[in-house]
C-alpha positions as CSV (number, residue, x, y, z in Angstrom):
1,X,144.7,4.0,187.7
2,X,141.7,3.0,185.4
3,X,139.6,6.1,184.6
4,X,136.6,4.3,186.7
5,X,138.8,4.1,189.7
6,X,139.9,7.4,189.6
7,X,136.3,8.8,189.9
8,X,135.7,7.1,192.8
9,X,138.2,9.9,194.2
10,X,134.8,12.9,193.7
11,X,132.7,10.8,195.7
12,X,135.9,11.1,198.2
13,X,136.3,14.4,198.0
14,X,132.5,15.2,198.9
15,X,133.2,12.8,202.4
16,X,136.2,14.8,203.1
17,X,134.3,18.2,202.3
18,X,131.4,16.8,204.8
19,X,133.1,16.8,208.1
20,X,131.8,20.3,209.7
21,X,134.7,21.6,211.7
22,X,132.5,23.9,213.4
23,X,130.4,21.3,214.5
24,X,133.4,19.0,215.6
25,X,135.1,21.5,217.0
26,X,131.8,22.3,219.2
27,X,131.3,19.1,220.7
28,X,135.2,18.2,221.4
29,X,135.6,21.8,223.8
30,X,132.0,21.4,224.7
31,X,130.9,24.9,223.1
32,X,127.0,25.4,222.2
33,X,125.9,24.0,217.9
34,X,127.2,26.6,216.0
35,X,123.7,26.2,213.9
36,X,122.1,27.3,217.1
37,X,123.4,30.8,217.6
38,X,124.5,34.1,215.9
39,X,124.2,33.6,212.1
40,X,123.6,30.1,212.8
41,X,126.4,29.2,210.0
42,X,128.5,26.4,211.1
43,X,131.9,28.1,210.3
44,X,134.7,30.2,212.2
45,X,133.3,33.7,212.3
46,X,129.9,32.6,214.1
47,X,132.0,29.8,216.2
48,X,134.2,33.6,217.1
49,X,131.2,34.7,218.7
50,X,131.2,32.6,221.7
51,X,134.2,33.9,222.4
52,X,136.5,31.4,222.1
53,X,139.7,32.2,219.8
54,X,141.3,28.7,220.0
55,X,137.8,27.2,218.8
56,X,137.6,29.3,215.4
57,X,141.1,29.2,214.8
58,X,140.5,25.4,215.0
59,X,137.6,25.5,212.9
60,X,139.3,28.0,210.5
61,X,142.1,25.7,209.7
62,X,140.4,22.0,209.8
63,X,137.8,23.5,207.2
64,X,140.8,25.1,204.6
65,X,142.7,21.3,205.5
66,X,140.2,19.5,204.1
67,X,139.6,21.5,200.9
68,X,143.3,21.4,200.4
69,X,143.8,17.7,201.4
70,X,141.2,17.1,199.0
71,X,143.0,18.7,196.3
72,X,146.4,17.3,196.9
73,X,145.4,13.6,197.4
74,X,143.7,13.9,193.7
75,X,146.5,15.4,192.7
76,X,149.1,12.8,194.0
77,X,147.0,9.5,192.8
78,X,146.2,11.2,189.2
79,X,150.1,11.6,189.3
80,X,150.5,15.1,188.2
81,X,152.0,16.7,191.6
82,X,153.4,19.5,189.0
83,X,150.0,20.5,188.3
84,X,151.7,20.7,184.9
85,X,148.9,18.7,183.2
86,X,146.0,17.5,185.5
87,X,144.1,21.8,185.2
88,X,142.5,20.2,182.2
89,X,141.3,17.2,184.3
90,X,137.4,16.7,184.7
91,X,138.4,14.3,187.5
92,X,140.3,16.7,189.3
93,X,137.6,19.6,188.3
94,X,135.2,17.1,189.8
95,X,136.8,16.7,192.8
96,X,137.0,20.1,193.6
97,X,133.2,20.8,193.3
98,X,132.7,17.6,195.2
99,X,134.4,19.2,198.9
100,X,133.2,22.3,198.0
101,X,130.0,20.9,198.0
102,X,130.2,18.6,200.6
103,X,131.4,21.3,202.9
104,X,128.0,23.2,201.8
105,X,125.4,20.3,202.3
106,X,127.6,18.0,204.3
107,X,125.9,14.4,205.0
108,X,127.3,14.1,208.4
109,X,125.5,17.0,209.6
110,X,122.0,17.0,207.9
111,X,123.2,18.7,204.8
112,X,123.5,21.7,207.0
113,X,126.6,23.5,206.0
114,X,128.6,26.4,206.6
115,X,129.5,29.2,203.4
116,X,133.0,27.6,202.3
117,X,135.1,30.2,203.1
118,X,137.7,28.2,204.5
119,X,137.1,25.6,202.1
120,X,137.9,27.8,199.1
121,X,140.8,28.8,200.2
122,X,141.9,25.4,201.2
123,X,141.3,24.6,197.1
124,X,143.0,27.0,195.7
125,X,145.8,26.4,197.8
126,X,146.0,23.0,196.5
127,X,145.7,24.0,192.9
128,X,148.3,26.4,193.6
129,X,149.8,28.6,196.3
130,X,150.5,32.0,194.2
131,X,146.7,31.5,193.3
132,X,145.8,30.6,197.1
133,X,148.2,33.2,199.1
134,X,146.5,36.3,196.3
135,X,143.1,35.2,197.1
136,X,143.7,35.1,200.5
137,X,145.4,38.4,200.2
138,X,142.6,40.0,199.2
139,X,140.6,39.0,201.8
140,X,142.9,40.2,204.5
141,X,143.1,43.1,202.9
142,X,139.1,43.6,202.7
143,X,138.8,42.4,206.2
144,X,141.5,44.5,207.7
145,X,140.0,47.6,206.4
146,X,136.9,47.1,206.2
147,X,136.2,44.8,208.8
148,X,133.7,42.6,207.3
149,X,134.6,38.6,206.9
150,X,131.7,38.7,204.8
151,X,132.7,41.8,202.5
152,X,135.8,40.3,202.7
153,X,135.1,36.6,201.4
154,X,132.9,38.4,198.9
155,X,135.6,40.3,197.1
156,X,137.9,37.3,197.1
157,X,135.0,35.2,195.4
158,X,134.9,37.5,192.7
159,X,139.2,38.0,192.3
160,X,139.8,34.6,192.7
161,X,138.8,33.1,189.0
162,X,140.3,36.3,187.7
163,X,143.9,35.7,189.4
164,X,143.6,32.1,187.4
165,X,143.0,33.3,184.6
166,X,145.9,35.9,184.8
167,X,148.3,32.4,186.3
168,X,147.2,29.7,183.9
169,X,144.6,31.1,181.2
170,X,141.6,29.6,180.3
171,X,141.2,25.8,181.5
172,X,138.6,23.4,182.5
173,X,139.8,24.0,185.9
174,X,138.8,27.9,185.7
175,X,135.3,26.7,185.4
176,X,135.1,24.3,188.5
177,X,137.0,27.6,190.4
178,X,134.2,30.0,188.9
179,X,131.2,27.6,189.8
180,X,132.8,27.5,193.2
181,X,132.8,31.4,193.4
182,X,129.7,31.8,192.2
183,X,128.3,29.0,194.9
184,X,130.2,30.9,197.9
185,X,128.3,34.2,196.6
186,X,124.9,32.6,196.8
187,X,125.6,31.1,199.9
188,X,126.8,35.3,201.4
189,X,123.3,36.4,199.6
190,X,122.0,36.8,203.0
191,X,124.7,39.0,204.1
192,X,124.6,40.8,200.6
193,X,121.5,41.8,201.8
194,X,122.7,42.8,205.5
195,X,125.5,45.0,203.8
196,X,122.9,47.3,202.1
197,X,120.8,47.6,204.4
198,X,123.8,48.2,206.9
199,X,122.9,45.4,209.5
200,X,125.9,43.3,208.6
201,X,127.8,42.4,211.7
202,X,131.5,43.5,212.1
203,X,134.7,41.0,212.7
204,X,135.0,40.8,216.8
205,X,131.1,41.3,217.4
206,X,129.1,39.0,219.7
207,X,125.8,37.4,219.8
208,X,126.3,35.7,222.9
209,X,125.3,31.6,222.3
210,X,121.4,30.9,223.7
């Protein structure tokens, strides 16, 4: 593919990134907005609160799909399934930031996104599982003890550039995986703020849907 074409695969990405699970999800088992309850954040933890296990689970995994679906398809048609060459590839880079983004401020759903939680994990997955299955490790960990998702998806913002660094060094890549970070921490500030003041709600609790 010519380098022209190839871009054509970011504005792609940010399509793929767009769909809201949470809001899908919703309206298929006929479950209140997610925007219009609890945190009001259209993503598996609020979705939780309505009590319905199958729904967030759904959510959950369609949102980390489509980050790693993302990944992968860029990865396939730039023809580097290795990964051995494509971590120095703006396109790729691109394309990462692109359903990260679009996940954030989707256009399907009045650039009203959810924190990218899912999402992230999706991408690193598709840059590479030891990177994705640490990450994710961390949060379980976090969340297990702690019992915060948002402590949780805090502490695996920050490890996650570091365990890339430790995997593959420093490569163009990195960056789009720190930007990403550093975009899922301003999208928790909210709940940065919750966690000092000790208002933050625990994994399990319920604010029943209006």
């Amino acid at each position: 593919m010519t380098l022209s074409l190839d871009l054509l695969l970011i504005p792609i990405a940010y399509l793929i990134g767009s769909i809201s699970f949470a809001v899908v999800v919703s309206k298929c088992m006929r479950l209140p907005d997610p925007h219009s309850y609890g945190s009001g954040n259209p993503g598996a933890t609020n979705v939780l609160r309505t009590g319905n296990k199958l729904a967030a689970a759904l959510t959950l995994i369609g949102d980390a799909l489509k980050g790693y679906f993302a990944v992968i398809l860029a990865r396939v048609i730039l023809g580097d399934q290795s990964l051995t060459s494509t971590l120095d590839s703006w396109v790729l880079c691109g394309v990462v930031l692109a359903v990260f983004l679009g996940h954030l401020f989707p256009i399907f759903h009045g650039f009203k996104g959810g924190k990218g939680v899912a999402t992230a994990c999706g991408i690193l997955f598709g840059v590479n599982w030891i990177l994705g299955a640490a990450t994710l490790g961390t949060w379980i960990i976090v969340a297990t003890f702690m019992r915060y998702s948002s402590l949780a998806a805090l502490a695996a913002a920050v490890f996650g550039p570091i365990y890339f660094v430790f995997l593959f060094g420093f490569q163009p890549m990195g960056i789009a995986l720190l930007i990403v970070c550093l975009l899922l921490i301003w999208r928790h500030r909210s709940n940065i703020r919750n966690l000092m003041n000790g208002t933050e709600s625990r994994i399990g609790s319920k604010k029943n849907p209006k």
